[in-house]
KOLTOR-203061 format. One record per atom (N, C-alpha, C): residue in three letters; x, y, z. Coordinates in steps of 0.001 Angstrom, whole numbers, padded with zeros to 6 digits, always signed. Each point is the difference from the previous one (the first is absolute). Layout:
N
AlaXYZ ...
***
This chain:
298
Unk-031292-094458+056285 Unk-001393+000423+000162 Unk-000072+001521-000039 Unk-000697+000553-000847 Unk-000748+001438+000479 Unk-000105+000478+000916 Unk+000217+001279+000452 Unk+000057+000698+001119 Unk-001185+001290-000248 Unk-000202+000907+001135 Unk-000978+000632-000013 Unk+000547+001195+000720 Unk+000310+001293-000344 Unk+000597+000696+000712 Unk-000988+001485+000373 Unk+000367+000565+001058 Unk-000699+000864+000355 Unk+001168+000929+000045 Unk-000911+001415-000165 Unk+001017+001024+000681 Unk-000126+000038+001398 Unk+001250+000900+000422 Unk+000145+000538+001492 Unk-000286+001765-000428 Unk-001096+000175+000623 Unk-000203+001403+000130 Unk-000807+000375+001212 Unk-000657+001502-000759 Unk-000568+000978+001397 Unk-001309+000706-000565 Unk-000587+000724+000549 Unk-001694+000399-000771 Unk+000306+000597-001041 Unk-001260-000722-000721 Unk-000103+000265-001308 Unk-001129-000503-000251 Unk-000878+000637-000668 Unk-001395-000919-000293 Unk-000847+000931-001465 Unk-000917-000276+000106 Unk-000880+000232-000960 Unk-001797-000218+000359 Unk-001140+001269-000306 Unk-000667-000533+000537 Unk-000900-000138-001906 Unk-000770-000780+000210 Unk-000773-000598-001579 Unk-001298+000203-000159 Unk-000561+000895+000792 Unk-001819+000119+000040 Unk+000238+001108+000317 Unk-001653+000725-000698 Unk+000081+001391+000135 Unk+000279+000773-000602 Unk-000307+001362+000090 Unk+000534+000675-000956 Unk+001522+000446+000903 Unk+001309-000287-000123 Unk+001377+000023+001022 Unk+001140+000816-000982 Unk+000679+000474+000930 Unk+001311+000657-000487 Unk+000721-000484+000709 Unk+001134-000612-000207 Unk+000585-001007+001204 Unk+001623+000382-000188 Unk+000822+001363+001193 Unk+001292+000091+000109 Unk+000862-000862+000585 Unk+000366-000550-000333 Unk+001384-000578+000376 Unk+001262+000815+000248 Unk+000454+000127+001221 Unk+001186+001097+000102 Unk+001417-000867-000189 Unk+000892+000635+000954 Unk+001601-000778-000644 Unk+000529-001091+000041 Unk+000504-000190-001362 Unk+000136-001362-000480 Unk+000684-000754+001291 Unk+000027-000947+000099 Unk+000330-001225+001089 Unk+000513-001009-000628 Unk+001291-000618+000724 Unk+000744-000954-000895 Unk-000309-001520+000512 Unk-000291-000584-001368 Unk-000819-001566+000475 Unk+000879-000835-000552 Unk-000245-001487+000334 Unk+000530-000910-001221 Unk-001168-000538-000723 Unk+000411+000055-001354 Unk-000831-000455-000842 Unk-000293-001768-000437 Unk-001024-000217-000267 Unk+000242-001638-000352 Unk+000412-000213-001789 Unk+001051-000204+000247 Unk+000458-000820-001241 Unk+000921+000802-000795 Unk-000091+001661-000003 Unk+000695+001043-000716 Unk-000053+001014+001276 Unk+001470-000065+000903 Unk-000286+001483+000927 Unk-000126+001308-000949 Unk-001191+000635+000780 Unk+000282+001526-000509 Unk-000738+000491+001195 Unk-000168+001821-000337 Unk-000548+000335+001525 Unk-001342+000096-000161 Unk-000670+000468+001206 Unk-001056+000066+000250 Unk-000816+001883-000501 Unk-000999-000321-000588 Unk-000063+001720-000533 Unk-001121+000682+000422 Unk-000092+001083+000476 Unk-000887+001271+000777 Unk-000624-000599-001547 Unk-001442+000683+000134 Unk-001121-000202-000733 Unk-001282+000871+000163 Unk-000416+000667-000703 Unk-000621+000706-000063 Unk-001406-000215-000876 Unk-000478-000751+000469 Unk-001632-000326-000755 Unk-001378+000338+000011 Unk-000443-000201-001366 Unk-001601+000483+000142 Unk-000370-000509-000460 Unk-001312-000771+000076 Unk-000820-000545-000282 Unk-001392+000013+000747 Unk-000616-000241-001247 Unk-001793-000031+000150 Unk-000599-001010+000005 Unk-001310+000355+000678 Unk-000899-000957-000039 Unk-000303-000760-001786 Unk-000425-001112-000502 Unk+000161-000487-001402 Unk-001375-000475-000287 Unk-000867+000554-000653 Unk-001564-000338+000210 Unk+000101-001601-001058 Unk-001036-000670-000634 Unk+000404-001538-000261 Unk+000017+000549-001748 Unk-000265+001245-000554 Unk+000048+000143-001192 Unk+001123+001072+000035 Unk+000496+000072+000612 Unk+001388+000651-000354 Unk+000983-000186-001055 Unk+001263+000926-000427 Unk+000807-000670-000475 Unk+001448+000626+000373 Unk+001025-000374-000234 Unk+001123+000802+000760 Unk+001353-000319-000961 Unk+000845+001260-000257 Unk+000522+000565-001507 Unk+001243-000784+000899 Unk+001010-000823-000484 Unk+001135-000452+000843 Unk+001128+001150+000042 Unk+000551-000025+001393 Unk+000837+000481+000305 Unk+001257-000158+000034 Unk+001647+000431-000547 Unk+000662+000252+000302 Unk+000921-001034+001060 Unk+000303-001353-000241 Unk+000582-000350+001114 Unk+001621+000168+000366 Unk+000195+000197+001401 Unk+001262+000351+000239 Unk+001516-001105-000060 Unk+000729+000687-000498 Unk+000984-001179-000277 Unk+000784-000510+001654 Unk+000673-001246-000347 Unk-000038-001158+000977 Unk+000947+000878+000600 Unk+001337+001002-000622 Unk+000835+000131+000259 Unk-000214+001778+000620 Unk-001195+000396+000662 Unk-000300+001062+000624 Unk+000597+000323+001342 Unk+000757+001433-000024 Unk+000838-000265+000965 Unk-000459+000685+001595 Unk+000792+000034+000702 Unk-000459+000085+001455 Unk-000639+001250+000726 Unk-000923+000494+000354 Unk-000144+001183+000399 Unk-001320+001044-001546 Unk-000279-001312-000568 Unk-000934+000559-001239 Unk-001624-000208+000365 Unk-000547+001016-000524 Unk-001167-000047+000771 Unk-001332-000985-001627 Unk-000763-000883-000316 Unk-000712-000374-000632 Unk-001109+000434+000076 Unk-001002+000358-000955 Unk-000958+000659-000221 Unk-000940-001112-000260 Unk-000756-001119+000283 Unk-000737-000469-000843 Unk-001518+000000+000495 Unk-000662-001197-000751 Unk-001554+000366+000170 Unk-001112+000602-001101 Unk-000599+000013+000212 Unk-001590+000516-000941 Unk-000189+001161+000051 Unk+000220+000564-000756 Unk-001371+001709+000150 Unk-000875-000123-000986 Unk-000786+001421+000398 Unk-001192-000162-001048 Unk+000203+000586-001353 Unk+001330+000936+000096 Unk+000239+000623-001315 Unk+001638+000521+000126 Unk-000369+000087-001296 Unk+001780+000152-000852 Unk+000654+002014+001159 Unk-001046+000947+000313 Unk+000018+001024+000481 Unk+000507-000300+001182 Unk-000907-000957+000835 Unk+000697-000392+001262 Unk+001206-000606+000165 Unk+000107-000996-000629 Unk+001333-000800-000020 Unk+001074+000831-000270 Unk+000137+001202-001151 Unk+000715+001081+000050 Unk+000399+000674+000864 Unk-001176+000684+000334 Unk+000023+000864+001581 Unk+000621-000960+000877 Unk-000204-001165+000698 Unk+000854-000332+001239 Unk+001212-000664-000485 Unk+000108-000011-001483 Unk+001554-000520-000105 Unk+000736+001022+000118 Unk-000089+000883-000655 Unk+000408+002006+000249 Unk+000229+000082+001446 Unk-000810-000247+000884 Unk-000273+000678+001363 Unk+001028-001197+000768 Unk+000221-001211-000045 Unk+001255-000664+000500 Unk+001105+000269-000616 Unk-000055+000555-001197 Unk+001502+000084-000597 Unk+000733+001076+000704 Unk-001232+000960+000141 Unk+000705+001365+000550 Unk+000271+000012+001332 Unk-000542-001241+000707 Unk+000027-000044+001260 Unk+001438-001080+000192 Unk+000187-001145-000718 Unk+001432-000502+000530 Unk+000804+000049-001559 Unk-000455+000685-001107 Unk+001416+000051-000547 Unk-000343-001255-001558 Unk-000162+000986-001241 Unk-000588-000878-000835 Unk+001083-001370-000470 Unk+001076-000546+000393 Unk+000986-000224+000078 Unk-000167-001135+001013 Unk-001211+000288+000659 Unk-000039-001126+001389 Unk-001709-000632-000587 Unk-000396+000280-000565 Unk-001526-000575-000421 Unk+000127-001180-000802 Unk-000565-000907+000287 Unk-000282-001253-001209 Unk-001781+000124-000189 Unk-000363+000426-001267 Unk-001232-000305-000424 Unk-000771-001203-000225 Unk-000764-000287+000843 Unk-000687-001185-000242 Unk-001430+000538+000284 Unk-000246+000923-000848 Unk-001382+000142+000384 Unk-000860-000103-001193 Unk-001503-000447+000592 Unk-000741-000559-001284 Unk-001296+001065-000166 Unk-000291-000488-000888 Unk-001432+001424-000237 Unk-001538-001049-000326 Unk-001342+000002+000873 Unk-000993-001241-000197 Unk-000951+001156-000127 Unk-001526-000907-000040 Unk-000779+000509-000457 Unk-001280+000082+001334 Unk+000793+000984+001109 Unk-000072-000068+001261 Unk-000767+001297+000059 Unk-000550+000491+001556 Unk-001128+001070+000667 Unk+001207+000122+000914 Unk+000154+001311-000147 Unk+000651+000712+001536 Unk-000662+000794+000611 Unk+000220-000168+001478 Unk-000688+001447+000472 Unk+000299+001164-000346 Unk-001352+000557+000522 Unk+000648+001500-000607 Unk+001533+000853+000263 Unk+000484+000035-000654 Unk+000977+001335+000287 Unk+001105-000813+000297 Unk-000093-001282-000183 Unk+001140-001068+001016 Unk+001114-000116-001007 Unk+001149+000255-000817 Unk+000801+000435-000389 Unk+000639+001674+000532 Unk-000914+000844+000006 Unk+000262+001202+001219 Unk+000781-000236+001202 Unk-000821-000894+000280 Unk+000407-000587+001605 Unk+001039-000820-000150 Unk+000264-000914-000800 Unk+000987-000529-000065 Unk+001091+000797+000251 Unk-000050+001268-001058 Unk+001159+000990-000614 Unk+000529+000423+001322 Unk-001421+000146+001269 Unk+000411+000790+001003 Unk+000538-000845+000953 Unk+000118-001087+000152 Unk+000136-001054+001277 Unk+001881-000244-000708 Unk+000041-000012-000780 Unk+001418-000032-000303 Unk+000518+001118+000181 Unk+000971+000083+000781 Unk+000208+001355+001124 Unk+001622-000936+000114 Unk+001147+000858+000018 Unk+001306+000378+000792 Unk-000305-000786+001192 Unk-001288+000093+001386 Unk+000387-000620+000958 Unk-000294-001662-000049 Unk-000495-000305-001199 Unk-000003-001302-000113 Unk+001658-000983-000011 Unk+000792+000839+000297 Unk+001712-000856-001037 Unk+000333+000154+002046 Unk-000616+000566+001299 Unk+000518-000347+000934 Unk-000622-001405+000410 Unk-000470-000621-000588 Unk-000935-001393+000083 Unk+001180-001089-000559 Unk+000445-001303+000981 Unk+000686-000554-000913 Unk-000704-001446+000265 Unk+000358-001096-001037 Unk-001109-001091+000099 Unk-001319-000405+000459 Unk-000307+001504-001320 Unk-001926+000310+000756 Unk-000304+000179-001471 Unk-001674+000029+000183 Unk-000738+000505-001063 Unk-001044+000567+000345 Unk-000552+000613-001065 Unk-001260+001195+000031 Unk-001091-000566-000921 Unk-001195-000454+000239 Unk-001030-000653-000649 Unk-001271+000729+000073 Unk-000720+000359-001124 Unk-001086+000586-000014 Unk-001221-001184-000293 Unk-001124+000173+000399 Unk-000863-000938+000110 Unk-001009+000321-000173 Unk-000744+000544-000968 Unk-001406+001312+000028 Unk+000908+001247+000294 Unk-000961+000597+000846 Unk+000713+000985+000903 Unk+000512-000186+001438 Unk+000543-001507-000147 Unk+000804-000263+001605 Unk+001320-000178-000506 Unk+000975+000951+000802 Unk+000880-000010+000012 Unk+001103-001004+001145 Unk+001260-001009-000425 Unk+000898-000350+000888 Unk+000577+000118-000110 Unk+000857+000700+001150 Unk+001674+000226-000533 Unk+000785-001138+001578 Unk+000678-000975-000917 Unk+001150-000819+000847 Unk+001273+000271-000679 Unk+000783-000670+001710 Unk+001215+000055-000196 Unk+001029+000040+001127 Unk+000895+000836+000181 Unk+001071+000025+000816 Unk+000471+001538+000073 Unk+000033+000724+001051 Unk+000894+001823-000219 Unk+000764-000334+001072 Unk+000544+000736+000024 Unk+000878+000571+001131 Unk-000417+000423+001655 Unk-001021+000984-000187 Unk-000641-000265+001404 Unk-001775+000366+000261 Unk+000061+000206+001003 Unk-001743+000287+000429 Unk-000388+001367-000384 Unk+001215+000856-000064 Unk-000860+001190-001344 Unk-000011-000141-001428 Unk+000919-000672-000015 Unk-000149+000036-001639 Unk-001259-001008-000064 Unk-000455-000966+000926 Unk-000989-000948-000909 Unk-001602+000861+000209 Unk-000029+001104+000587 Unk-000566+000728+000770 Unk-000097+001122-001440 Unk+000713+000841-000443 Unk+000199+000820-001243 Unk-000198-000745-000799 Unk+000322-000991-000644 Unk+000039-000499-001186 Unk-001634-000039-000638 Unk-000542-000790+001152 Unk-002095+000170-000183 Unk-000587+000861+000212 Unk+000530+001114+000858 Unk-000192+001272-000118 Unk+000283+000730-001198 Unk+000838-000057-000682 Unk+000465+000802-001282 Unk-001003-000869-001093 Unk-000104-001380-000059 Unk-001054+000189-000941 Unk-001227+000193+000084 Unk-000526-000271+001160 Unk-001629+000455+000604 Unk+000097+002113-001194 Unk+001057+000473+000330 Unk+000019+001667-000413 Unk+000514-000320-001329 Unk+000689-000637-000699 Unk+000206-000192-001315 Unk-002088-000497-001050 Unk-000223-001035+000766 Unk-001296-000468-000612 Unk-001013+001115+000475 Unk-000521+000801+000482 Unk-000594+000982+000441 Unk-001251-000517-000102 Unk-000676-000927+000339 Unk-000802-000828-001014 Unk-000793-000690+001415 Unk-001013+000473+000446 Unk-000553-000957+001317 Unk-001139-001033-000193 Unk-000128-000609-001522 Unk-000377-001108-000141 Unk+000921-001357+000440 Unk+001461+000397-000063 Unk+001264-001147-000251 Unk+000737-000037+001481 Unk+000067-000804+000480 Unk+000058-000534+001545 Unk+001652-000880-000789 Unk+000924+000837+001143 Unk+001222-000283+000331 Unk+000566-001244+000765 Unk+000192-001210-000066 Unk+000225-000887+001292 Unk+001586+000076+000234 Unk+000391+000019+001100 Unk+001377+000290+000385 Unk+000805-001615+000464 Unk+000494-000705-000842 Unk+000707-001385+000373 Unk+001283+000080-000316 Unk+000526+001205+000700 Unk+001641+000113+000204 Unk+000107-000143+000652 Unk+001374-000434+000474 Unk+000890-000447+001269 Unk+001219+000750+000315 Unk+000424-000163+000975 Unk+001400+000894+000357 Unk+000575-001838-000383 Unk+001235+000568-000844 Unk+000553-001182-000253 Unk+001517-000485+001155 Unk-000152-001026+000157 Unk+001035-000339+000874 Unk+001224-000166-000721 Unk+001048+000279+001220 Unk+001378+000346-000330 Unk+000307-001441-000411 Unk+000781-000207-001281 Unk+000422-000988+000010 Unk+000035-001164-001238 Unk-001376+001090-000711 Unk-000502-000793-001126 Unk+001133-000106-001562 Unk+001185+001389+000177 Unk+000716+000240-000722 Unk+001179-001189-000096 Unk+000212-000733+001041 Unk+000910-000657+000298 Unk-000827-001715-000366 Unk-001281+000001-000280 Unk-000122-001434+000043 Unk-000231+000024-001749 Unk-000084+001345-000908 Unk-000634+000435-001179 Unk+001596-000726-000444 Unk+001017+000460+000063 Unk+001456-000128-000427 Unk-000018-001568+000598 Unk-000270-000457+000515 Unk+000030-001602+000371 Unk-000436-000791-001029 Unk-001040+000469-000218 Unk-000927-000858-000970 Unk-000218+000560-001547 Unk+001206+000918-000455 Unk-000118+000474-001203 Unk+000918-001324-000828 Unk-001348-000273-001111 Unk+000682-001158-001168 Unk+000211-000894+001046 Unk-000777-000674+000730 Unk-000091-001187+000234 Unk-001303-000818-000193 Unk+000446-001125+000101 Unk-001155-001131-000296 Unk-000190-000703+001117 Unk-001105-000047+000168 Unk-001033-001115+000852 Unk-000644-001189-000599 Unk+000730-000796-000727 Unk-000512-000930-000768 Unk-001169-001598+001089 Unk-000870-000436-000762 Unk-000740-001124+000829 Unk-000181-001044-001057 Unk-000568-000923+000287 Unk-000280-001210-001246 Unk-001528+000545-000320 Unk+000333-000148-001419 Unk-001435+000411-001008 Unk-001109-000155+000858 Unk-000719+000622+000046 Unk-001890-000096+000596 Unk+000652-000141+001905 Unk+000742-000054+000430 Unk-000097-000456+001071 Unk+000833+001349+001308 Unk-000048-000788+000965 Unk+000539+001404+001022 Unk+001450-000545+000736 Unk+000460-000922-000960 Unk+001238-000687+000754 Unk+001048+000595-000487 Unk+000874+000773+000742 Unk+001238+000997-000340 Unk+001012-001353-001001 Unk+000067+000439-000585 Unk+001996-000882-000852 Unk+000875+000594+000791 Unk+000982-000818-000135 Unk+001493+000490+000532 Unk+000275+001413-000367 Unk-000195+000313-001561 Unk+000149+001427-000043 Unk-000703+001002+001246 Unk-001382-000391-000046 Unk-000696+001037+000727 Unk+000454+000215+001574 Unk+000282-001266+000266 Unk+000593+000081+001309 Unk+001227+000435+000031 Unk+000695-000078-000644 Unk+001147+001152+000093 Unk+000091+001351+000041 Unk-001008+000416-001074 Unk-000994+001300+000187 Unk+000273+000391+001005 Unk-001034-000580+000895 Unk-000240+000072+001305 Unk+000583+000129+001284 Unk+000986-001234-000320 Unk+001358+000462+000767 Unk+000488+001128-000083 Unk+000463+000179-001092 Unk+000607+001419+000152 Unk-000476+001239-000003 Unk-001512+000013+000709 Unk-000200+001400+000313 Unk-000243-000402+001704 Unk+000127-001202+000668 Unk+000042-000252+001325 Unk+000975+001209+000700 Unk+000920+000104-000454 Unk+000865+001061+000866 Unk-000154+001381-000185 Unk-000872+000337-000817 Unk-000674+001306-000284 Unk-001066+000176+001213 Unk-001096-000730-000260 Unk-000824+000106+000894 Unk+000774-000127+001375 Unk+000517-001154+000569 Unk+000957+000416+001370 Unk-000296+001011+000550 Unk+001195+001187-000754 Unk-000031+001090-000158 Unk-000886+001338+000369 Unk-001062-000441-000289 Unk-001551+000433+000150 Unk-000526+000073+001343 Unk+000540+000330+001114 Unk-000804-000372+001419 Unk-001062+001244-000018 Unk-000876-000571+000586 Unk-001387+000688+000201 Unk-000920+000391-001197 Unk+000276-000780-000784 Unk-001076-000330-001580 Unk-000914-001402-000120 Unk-000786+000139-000654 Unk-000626-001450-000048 Unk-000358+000321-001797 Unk+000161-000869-000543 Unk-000446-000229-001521 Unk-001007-000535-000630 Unk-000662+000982-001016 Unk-000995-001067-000762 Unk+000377-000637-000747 Unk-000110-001373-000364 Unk-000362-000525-001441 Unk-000624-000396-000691 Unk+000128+000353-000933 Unk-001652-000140-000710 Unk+000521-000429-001282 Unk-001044-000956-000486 Unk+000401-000616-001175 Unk-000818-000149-001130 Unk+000482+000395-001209 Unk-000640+000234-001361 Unk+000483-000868-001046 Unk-001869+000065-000736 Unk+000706-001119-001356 Unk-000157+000629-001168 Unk-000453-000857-000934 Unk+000357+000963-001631 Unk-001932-000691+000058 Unk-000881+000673-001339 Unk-001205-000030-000596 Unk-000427-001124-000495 Unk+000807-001383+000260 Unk-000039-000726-000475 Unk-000761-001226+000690 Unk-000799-000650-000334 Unk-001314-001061+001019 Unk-000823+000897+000669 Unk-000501-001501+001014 Unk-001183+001057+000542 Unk+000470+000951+001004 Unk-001078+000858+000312 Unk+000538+000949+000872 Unk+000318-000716+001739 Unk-000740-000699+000295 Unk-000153-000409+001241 Unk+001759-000931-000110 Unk-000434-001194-000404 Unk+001251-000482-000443 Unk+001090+000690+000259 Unk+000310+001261-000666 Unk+001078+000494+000194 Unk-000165+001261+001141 Unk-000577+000178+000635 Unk-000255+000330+001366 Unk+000614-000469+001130 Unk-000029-001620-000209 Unk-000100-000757+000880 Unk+001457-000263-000159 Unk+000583-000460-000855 Unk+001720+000254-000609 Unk+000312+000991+000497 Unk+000043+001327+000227 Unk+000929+001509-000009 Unk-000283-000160+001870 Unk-001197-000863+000524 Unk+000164+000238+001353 Unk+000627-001516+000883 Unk+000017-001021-000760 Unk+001339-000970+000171 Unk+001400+000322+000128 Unk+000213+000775-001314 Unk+001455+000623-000811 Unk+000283+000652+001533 Unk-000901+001225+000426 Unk+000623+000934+001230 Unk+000239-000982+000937 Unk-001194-001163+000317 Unk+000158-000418+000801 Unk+001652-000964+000169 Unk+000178-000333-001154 Unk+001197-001243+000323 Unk+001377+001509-000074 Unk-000141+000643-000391 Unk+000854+001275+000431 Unk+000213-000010+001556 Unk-000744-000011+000635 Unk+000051+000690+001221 Unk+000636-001438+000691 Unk-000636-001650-000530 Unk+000400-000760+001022 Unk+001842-000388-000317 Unk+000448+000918-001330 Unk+001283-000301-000112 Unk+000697+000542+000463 Unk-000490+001065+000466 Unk+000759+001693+000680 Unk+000022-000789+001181 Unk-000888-000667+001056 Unk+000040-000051+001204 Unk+000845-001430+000329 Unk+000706-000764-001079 Unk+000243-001463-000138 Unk+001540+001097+000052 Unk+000156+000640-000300 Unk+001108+000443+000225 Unk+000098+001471+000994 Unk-000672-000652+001151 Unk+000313+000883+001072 Unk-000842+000922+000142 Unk-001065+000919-000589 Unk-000739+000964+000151 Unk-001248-000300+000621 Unk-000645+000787+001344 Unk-001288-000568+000430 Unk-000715+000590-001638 Unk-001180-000978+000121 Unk-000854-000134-000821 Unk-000983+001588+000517 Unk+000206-000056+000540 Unk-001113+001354+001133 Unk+000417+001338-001233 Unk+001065-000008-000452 Unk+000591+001064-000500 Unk-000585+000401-001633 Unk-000929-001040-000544 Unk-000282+000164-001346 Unk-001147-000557+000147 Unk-001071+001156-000920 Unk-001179-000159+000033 Unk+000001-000219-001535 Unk-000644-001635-000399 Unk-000196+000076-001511 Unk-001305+000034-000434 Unk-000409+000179-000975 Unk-001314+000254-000543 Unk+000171-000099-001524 Unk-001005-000214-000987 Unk+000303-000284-001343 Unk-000993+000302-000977 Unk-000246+000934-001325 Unk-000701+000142-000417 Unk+000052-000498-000944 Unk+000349-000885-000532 Unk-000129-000556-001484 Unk+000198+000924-000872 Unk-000671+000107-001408 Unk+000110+001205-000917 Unk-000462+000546-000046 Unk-000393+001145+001449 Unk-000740+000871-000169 Unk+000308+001677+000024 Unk+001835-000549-000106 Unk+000557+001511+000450 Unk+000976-000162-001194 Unk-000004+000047-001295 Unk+001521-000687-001170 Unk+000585+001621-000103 Unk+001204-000187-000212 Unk+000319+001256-000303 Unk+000196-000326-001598 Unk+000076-001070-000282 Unk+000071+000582-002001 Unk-000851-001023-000693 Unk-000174+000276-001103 Unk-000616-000851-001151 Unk-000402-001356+000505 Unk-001196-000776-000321 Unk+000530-001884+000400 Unk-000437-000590-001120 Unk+000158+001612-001319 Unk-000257-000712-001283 Unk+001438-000908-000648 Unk+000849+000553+000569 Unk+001598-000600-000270 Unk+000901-001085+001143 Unk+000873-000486-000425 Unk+000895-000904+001044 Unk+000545+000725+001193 Unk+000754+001346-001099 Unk+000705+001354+001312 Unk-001041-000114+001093 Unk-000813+001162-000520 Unk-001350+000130+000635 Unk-000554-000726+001222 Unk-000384-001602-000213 Unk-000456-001005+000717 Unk+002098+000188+000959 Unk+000576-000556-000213 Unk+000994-000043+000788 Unk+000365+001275+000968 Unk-000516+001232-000496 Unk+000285+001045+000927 Unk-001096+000169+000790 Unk-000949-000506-000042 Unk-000999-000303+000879 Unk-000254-001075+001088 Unk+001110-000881-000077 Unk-000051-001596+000864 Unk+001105+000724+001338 Unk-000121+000529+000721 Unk+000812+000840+001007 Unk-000284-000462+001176 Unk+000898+000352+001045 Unk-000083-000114+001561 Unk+000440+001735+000529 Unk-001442-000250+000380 Unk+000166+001784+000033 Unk+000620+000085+002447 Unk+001228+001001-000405 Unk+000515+000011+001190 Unk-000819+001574+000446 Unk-000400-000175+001402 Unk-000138+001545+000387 Unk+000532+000071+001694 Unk+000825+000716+000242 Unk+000477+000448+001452 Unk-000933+001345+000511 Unk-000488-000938+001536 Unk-000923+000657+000676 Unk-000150+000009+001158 Unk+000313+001577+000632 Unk+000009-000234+001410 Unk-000670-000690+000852 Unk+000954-000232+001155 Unk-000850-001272+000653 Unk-000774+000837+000926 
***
């Protein structure tokens, strides 16, 4: 019989409405369903798509993209912009680290909003790790994980003075990241969480998975974990809502079947509303079917 595999990973998302620029910081090692590969920082833009639009295809990135590469994709309104912020990430992590996937439509930007783009991509964005930066109009979010309560403190400070701009409202959804997350990232690099097709029942594979990051977590005293669970673009949305918050859920009752209070993992599940790649392809849809791990102080 067919199997259904998920990755094991950590934040990563995507937001799809709006006019958004969506950073993804350092790469995080997952297992993939069906072909391991890693998980990739991402760097997107995209626009709002009026119903007479049209949109020039983009550039897709190959399966075999390697770890620590940042992806560009998404809509702009013109060939100038898409230039400008492919320029302005290259110079920022290294043209060598960019995968182009960006598309050019027949889109309205706000004013000056390629400017702003140019300026919100800033040096202190790379102390952010499994976060992103999303523009929304002129609302700005920056998530993620730093190091401590000044840096998450500077970081929205430096772009509030980078955007100089007091139409565009900053929201601050960083975290001081807990000790610990490095050690469960190397646990769960290139592994699989496999379940039976459409359903939330682990296979033997997946439960082995599982097992063997039991003594990792151990390890972990005074953390509690999210999991959260994601699917690929595929059915309805609710449907697969309701799947990614089963998936966490039968996660957590396997963790505690082998010894862990249940108290310790908070799951939650968004369906496909966070993909980190394509769900026009198989890769794509498979690097999107994940069990996203996050360590968080208790």
């Amino acid at each position: 019989m067919a199997t259904e595999a998920v990755r094991a990973g950590f934040f990563n998302g995507a937001v799809r409405r709006g006019v958004v620029l969506l950073l993804t910081g350092l790469a995080t090692p997952v297992a993939y369903a069906q072909t391991p590969a890693p998980a990739l920082p991402q760097l997107r833009a995209a626009m709002p798509r009026s119903a007479s639009s049209t949109v020039q295809g983009a550039p897709m990135a190959s399966a075999t993209v390697r770890p620590g590469m940042v992806v560009v994709s998404g809509t702009v309104p013109d060939e100038a912009t898409r230039q400008t912020i492919l320029a302005r990430t290259r110079e920022l992590y290294g043209a060598d680290r960019v995968v182009d996937q960006l598309g050019v439509g027949n889109l309205v930007a706000p004013p000056n909003w390629a400017q702003h783009v140019q300026r919100l991509l800033s040096p202190e964005l790379k102390q952010i790790s499994r976060g992103q930066v999303s523009i929304q109009g002129n609302v700005v979010e920056v998530k993620g994980e730093v190091q401590n309560e000044a840096v998450r403190q500077q970081v929205v400070s430096n772009m509030l003075t980078q955007l100089n701009n007091a139409t565009y409202t900053v929201r601050n959804g960083l975290r001081v990241g807990a000790a610990g997350q490095d050690r469960l990232d190397a646990a769960l690099a290139n592994r699989v969480i496999e379940f039976e097709p459409g359903s939330a029942e682990l296979t033997t594979i997946g439960q082995t998975t599982l097992d063997q990051l039991v003594p990792v977590l151990r390890e972990l005293p005074g953390r509690r974990f999210d999991v959260i669970g994601h699917t690929d673009g595929q059915g309805a949305r609710s449907t697969n809502v309701a799947l990614s918050i089963a998936r966490a859920e039968s996660v957590r009752a396997h963790l505690a079947r082998r010894g862990l209070p249940e108290s310790l993992f908070i799951t939650s599940g968004v369906g496909p509303d966070r993909p980190v790649a394509n769900n026009d392809s198989p890769e794509g849809r498979a690097r999107n079917r994940r069990i996203e791990f996050r360590a968080v102080q208790q």
